[in-house]
N, C-alpha and C positions, 0 to 999 in steps of 0.2 A: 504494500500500500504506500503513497505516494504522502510522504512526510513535507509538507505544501504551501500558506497559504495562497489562497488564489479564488477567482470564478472559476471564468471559463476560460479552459488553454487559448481557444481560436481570438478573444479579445486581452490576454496576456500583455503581449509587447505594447497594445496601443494604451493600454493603464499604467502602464510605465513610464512610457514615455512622456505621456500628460503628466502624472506623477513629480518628473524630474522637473517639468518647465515650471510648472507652478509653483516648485519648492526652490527656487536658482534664487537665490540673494539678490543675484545681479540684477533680474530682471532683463536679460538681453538675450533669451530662447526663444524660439518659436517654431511649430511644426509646419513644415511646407505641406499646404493644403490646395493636392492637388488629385488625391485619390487615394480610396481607402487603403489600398495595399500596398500604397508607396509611405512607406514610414522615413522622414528624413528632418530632423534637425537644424535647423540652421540659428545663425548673428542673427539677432534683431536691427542690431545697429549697425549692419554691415551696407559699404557702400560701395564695392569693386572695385578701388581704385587700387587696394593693393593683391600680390599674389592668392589666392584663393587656398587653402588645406581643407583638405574630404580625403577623412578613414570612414573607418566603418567594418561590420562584418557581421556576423551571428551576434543574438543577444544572449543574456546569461554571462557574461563579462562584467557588469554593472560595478563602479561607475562608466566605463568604458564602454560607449565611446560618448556620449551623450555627454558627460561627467566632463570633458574637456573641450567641447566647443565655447567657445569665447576670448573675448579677446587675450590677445598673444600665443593662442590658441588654434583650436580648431575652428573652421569658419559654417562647417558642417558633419553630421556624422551619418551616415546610412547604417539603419538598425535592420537586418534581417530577422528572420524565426528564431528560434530558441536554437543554437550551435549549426545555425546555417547559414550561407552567405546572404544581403541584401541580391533583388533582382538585377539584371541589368539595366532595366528601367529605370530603379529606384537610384541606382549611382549614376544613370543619364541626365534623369532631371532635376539630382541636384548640381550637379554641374554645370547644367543650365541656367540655374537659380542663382547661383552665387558666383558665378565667371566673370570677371572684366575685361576688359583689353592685355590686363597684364597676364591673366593666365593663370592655370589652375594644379595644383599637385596633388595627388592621388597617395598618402600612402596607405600601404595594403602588408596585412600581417601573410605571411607566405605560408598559405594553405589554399592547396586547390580549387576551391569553389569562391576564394575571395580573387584568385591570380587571374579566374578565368572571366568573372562577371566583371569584375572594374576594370580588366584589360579590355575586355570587350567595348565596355562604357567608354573608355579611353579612347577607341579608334571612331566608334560612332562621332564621342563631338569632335572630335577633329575635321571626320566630311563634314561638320556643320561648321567650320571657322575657328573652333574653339584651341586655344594654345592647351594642351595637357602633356602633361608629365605624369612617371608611375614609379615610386619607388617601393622595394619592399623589401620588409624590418625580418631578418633572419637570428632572430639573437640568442635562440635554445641553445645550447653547446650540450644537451645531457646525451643527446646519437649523435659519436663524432663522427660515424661511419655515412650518416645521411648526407648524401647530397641535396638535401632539401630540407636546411633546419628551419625549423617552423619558429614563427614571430608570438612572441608571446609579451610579458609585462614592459620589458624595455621598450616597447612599440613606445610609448607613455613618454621617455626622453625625444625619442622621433619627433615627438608630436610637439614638443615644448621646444626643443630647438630650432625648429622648421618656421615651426611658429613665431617665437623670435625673430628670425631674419623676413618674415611678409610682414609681421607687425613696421621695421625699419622702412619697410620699400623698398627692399632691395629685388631683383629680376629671379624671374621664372627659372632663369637656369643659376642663380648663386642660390636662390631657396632648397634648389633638387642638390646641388652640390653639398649645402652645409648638410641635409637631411643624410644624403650618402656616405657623409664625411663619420655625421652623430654613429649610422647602423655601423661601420666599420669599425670606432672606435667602443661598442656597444655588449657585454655575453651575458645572457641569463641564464639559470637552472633553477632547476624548484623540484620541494619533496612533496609527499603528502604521507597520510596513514588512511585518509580513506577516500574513497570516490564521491561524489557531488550526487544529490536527491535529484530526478529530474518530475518538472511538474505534470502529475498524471500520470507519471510511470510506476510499471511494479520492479516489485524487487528483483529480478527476474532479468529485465530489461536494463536496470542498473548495474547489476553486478558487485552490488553492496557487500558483499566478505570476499570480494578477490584478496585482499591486503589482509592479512592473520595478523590479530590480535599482538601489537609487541614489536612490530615492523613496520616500516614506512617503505616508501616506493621513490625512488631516485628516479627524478626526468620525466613524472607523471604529466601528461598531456594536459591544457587546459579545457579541455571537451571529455575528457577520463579517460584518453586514449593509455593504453600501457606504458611505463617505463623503461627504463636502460637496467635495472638492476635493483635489490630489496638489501635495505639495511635493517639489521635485526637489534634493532632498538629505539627507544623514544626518547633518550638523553637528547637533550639539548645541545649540551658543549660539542660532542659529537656529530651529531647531525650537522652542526654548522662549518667544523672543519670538514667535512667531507665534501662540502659543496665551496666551502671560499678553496680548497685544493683542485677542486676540475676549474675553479677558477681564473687562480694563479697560472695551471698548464695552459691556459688559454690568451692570458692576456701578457704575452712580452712586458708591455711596456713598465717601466721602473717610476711612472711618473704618478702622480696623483689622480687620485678616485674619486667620484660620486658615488655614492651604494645606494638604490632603492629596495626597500625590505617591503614584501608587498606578501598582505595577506591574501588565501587564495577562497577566503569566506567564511570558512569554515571554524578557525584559530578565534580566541578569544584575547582583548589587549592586553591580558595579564602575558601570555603566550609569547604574545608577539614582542613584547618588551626585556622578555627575557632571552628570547634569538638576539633581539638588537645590541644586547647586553654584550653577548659571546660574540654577535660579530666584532664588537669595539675591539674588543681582546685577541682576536683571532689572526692569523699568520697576516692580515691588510692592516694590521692595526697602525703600522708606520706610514700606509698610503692613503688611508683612507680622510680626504678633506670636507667631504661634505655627504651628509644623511639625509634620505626622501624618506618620508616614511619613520616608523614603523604603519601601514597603513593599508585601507582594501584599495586599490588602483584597478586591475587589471582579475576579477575572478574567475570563478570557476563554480557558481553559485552556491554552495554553501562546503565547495569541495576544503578539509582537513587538513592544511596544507599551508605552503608559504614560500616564496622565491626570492632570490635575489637576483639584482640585474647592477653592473658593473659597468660604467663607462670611464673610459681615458680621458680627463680634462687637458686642455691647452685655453687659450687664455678666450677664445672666441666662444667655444662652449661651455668654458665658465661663466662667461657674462651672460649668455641666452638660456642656461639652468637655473641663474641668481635674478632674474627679470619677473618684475609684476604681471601676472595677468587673471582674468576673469572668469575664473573656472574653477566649478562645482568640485571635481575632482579630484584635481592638482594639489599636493602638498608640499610645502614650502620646502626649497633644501637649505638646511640647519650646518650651521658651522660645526665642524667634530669638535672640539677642546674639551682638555682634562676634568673630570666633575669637578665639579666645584665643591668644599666641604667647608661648613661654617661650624668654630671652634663653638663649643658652649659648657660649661660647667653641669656635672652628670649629680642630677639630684639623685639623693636616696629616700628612701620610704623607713629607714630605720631610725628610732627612736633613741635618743642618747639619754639614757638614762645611767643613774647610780643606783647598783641592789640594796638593798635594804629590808626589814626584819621586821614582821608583824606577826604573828602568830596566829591569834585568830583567824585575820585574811589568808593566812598560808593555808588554816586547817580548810577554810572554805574553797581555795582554790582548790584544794587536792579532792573534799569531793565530788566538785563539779566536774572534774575532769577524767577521774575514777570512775564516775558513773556514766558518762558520756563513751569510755571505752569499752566500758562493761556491755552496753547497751547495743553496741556494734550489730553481731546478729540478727538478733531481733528487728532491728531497725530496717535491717536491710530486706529482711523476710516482708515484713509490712511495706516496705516501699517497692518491693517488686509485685504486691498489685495494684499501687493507684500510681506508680512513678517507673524510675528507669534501677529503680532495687540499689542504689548506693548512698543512702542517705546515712545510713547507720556510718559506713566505711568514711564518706566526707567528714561526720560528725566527729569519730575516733581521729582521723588526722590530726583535725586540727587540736583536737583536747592532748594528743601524746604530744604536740609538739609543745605548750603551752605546759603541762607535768615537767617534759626533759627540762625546761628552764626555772623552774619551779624547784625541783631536786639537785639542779647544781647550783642552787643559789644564786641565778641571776635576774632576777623579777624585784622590783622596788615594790615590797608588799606593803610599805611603810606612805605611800604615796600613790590615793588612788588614783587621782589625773594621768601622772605617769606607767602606772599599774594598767589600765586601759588602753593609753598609748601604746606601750609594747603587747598588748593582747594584739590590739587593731591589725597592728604592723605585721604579725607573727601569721595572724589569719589572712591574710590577703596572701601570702606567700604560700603557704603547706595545704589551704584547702581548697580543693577543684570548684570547678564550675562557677557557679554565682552565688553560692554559700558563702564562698567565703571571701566576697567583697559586700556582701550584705551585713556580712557578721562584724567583719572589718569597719565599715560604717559604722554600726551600730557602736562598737567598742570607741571606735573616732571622739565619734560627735561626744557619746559620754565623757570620756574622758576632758574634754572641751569644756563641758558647763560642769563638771567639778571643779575643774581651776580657775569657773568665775565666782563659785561658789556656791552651787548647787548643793543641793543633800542628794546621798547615793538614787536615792528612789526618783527626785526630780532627775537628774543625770542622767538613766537609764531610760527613765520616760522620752526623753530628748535625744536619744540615740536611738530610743524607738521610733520617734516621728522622723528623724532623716533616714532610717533606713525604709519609712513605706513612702516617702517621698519620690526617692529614687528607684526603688523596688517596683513600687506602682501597686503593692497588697496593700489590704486594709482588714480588718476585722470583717467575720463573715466571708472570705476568702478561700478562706479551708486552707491556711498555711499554717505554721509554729505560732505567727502572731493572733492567733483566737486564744490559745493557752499564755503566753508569753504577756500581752498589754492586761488580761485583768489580773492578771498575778503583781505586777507592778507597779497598778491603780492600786492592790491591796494594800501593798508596803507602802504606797506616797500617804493615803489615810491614814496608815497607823505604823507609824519606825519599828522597824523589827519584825512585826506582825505575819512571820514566817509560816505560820498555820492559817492564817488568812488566805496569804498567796499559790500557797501550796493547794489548798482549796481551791479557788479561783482555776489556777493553772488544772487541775481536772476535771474541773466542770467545763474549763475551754475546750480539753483535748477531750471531751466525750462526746461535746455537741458536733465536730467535725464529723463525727459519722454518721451524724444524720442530714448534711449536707449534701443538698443533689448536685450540684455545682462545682467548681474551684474554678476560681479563676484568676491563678495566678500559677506559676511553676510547671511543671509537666504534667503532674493531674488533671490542669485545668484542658488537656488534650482527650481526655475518658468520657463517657456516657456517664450517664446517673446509678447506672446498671454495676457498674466498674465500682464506684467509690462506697457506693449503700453498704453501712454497715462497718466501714474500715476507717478507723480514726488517723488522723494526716500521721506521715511521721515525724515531723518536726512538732508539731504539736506534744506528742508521746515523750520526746527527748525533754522538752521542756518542762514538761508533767513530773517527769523523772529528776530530773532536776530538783525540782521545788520540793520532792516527797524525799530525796536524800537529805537536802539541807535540813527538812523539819528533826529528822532522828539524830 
C-alpha cells in the first residue's frame, strides 16, 4: 500500500505546482497557461532581454526544478509526470515563452527521455528562429564504467552558475560556456538505505526491502534505479568517507571546494547535520571553502538517502555561487571556518555545605530512607499495574543515595535550609525520570523558605506548591501529592502533630483507588478499568513514610 498523501495521481503535479507558486516569497512565478498538459513555470518579471535558462525533467525531485526559477536563476522549469520526462511540447512552448533575441539555454540532467524530448524541442525552435543551446549536467561519478553518467543534484550548481552569467548579460554562447565550464568542474555521488514511496504504488512495484536492514546502497539512482555496490553499515563517519574517497579519485584538482550536502527526502535534519559534521572532518576538510546545504535540493521523494556534489572553485565560479538570487530552493553557500566556541564559566548544581550533627534529624533521616528502601518491591509490584513498575526502584535510589551520605557523615543535619539543599541537589542526580527533579524541586524550594524563615511544615508546604506548579499535579490527581499535601496541612495546624499526618497521609493514599482518573504521570495513560481499586504508588510510599515516622 502506497504510504502517500495525495488525491488523485492524474491531478498530482498540477497541485504542486500551484502549491509552489503560491507559497514563493518572491512572488515572481507563474504557470504558463496554455494547456492542461503542458505544465511549465516561468519569471513573472521576466523581460527577454537577457539569455533565457529552461531545465526541467520528471517531477518527484521537489524543490527541483520549480524551486529554482527566478531570478539569477532559472527563467523556467518544465515539470513532467512523476520520474518522467516533460513532452516535447511542453519544453517547445516554453521556449517560446520566455526567448528573446539573445537566446535560450536548455540544460538537461543526462537521462534519456530528458536528452531526447528537449533535444528535440531544441531543433524545433531553431526552424522557428529561435537561438538555443543544450547543455547536459553529467555529474554521478558512482558507475565509473558508464559512458552515460547520469545528472543528478549538482544539476543545482549548473543552474546557479549559468544563471549568474544571463543575470550579467553576458551572450548565448559565454552562458553555455560558463554552464560547460560549472558541469566539468562538477562530481556527485549519493547513498541511501532505502528506496522512495511512489504515489499509488504497491509494495511490489516499489521494491521497498531490496536494501536489508543495516546497509545502505552506494550510487542509488535518483528514480531508485540500482547502485554500484552495498555498504554494510549505517555509521555515519563511514559512510561519508566512502563517498568524499570516490571523490577525491575523481577530482584532481588540489584547489578549493564548494560541497552541497543534499538531502534525498527521506533523512531527517538531525541526520543531515550530522553527515555535515563528518564531512567538515573528512579527508576535504583542508579544501573545503564553502557549504550549500545541509538541505533537500534535488530529491528523490521521500527516498532515505543523501548526496554530495563537489565543484572546483576558480574565482568566476566563486562569484556566480556567492550571488543573490530569487529562489524558492537555492540555499545560500556558507563560508566553512572553525566553530566558533564561547568561553563560559561551568555552573554546578552542588550545594557547598558544612556537615554537621543533629540527632534527632539524623534519626529521622534514616527512617525515611530505610523505609523508602525497604519498600522497593512492593512499590514496584503496585506500579506495574497503573505505571511502567519502577516506582518502588526510582524511590530506593534516590533514598540509598541520600542514607550513603547520611552514614559517612556528610549531611548538615544541624541546618535544615542546607539539609534540603543537598537532598535537592542529591535527587536531581541518582533518580530517573521526573521523580527526581520533582523531588529535587520540592526539597529546593523548601529549603529556600526555611532560610527566610519559614517553620519546617510552612517550608515543605512551599516546596509542595512549586513542585505542582511545575509538575502540572494537583490534588485529586491520583499522584503521591493526594497523601503527601494533607499530611503537611496536618503538621502546619499542629507542630509535630505526626499522628495527624500520618493519618491524613492514609486516608490520601486510600482515596487514590477509588479514582477513575489520573491525570498526571503515566497512569494518567490507563482506563478506569486499569486503576479501580489500586492505590497510586507514590501515594503508598508517602503513607509509609508518615506511619514509620509515627513509631
Amino acid at each position: 500500500m502506497s504510504t502517500f498523501f495525495m488525491n488523485d495521481r492524474n491531478d498530482l503535479i498540477n497541485d504542486v505546482i500551484e502549491g509552489a507558486i503560491l507559497t514563493s516569497p518572491f512572488k515572481n512565478l507563474a504557470k504558463l497557461d496554455v494547456d492542461a498538459a503542458i505544465r511549465v513555470v516561468v519569471r513573472k518579471d521576466w523581460d527577454k532581454n537577457n539569455v533565457a535558462l529552461i531545465s526541467g525533467g520528471g517531477s518527484g525531485h521537489e524543490p527541483a526544478h520549480v524551486g529554482f526559477v527566478g531570478k539569477g536563476m532559472l527563467t523556467a522549469a518544465v515539470c513532467g509526470d512523476l520520474f518522467a520526462s516533460p513532452s516535447v511540447d511542453a519544453v517547445l512552448n516554453a521556449i517560446v515563452a520566455v526567448t528573446g533575441d539573445a537566446g535560450c539555454l536548455l540544460i538537461v540532467k543526462n537521462y534519456t527521455g530528458d536528452r531526447l524530448n528537449f533535444g528535440l524541442a531544441a531543433e524545433k525552435a531553431k526552424q522557428l528562429g529561435y537561438k538555443v543551446e543544450l547543455v547536459m549536467v553529467s555529474d554521478d561519478i558512482a558507475l565509473p564504467d558508464n559512458k552515460q553518467p547520469r545528472g543528478i543534484a549538482g544539476t543545482v550548481l549548473v543552474h546557479k552558475i549559468a544563471g549568474y552569467a544571463a543575470e550579467q548579460g553576458q551572450s548565448l554562447a559565454e552562458v553555455t560556456a560558463l554552464a560547460e565550464k560549472a558541469i566539468k568542474a562538477t562530481a556527485s555521488i549519493g547513498v541511501a538505505m532505502s528506496v522512495c514511496n511512489l504515489p499509488g504504488g504497491d509494495d511490489e512495484e516499489q521494491d521497498a526491502d531490496r536494501i536489508d536492514a543495516g546497509h545502505v546502497e552506494l550510487g542509488l539512482g535518483i528514480h531508485g534505479e540500482p547502485g554500484v555496490s552495498v555498504i554494510k553499515t549505517h555509521n555515519t563517519q563511514k559512510i561519508v568517507k566512502t563517498l568524499v574517497e570516490k571523490l577525491q579519485q575523481e577530482i584532481k584538482s588540489k584547489g578549493k571546494l564548494a560541497l552541497l550536502i543534499n538531502n534525498l527526502g527521506g533523512a531527517s535534519q538531525l541526520e543531515m547535520s550530522q553527515i555535515t559534521k563528518e564531512l567538515v572532518y573528512s579527508e576535504l576538510q583542508g579544501t573545503i571553502r564553502y557549504l550549500i546545504g545541509p538541505g533537500v535540493l534535488v530529491s528523490a521523494l521521500d527516498m532515505k538517502g543523501f548526496s554530495l556534489s563537489a565543484i572546483v572553485l576558480d574565482k568566476e565560479i566563486e562569484t556566480a555561487l556567492l550571488a543573490d538570487v530569487e529562489a524558492t530552493g537555492w540555499h545560500r553557500a556558507v563560508k566553512l571556518e572553525k566553530l566558533p566556541l564561547q568561553k563560559a564559566k561551568k555552573m554546578t548544581r552542588k550545594a557547598k555545605v558544612k556537615p554537621s550533627a543533629n540527632v534527632e534529624v539524623g534519626k529521622r533521616v534514616k527512617v525515611i530512607t530505610e523505609t523508602l528502601i525497604s519498600l522497593e518491591s512492593e512499590l514496584n509490584k503496585l506500579d506495574a499495574k497503573v505505571g511502567d513498575g519502577d516506582t518502588g526502584s526510582t524511590f530506593a535510589s534516590g533514598a540509598k543515595a541520600i542514607l550513603d551520605l547520611h552514614q559517612a557523615n556528610e549531611l548538615p543535619l544541624n541546618d535544615l535550609s542546607a539539609l534540603f539543599a543537598v537532598v535537592g541537589d542529591r535527587l536531581a542526580t541518582v533518580m530517573g525520570g521526573s521523580s527526581g527533579v520533582l523531588m529535587s524541586i520540592f526539597f529546593t524550594a523548601a529549603g529556600q523558605k526555611v532560610s527566610e524563615g519559614g517553620t519546617l511544615a510552612q517550608s515543605l508546604l512551599f516546596g509542595l506548591q512549586r513542585m505542582k506548579h511545575y509538575g502540572g499535579a494537583d490534588l485529586g490527581d491520583r499522584t503521591l501529592i493526594d497523601a503527601l499535601q494533607p499530611a503537611l496541612e496536618a503538621l502546619d495546624n499542629q507542630a509535630d502533630d505526626i499522628k495527624g499526618a500520618a493519618a491524613a497521609a492514609a486516608k490520601g493514599a486510600k482515596a487514590t483507588s477509588c479514582m477513575k482518573k489520573a491525570n498526571a504521570g503515566r497512569s494518567s495513560y490507563l482506563n478506569s478499568e486499569s486503576l479501580s481499586g489500586v492505590k497510586d504508588p507514590g501515594a503508598v510510599a508517602i503513607e509509609n513514610v508518615f506511619a514509620a515516622l509515627l513509631k
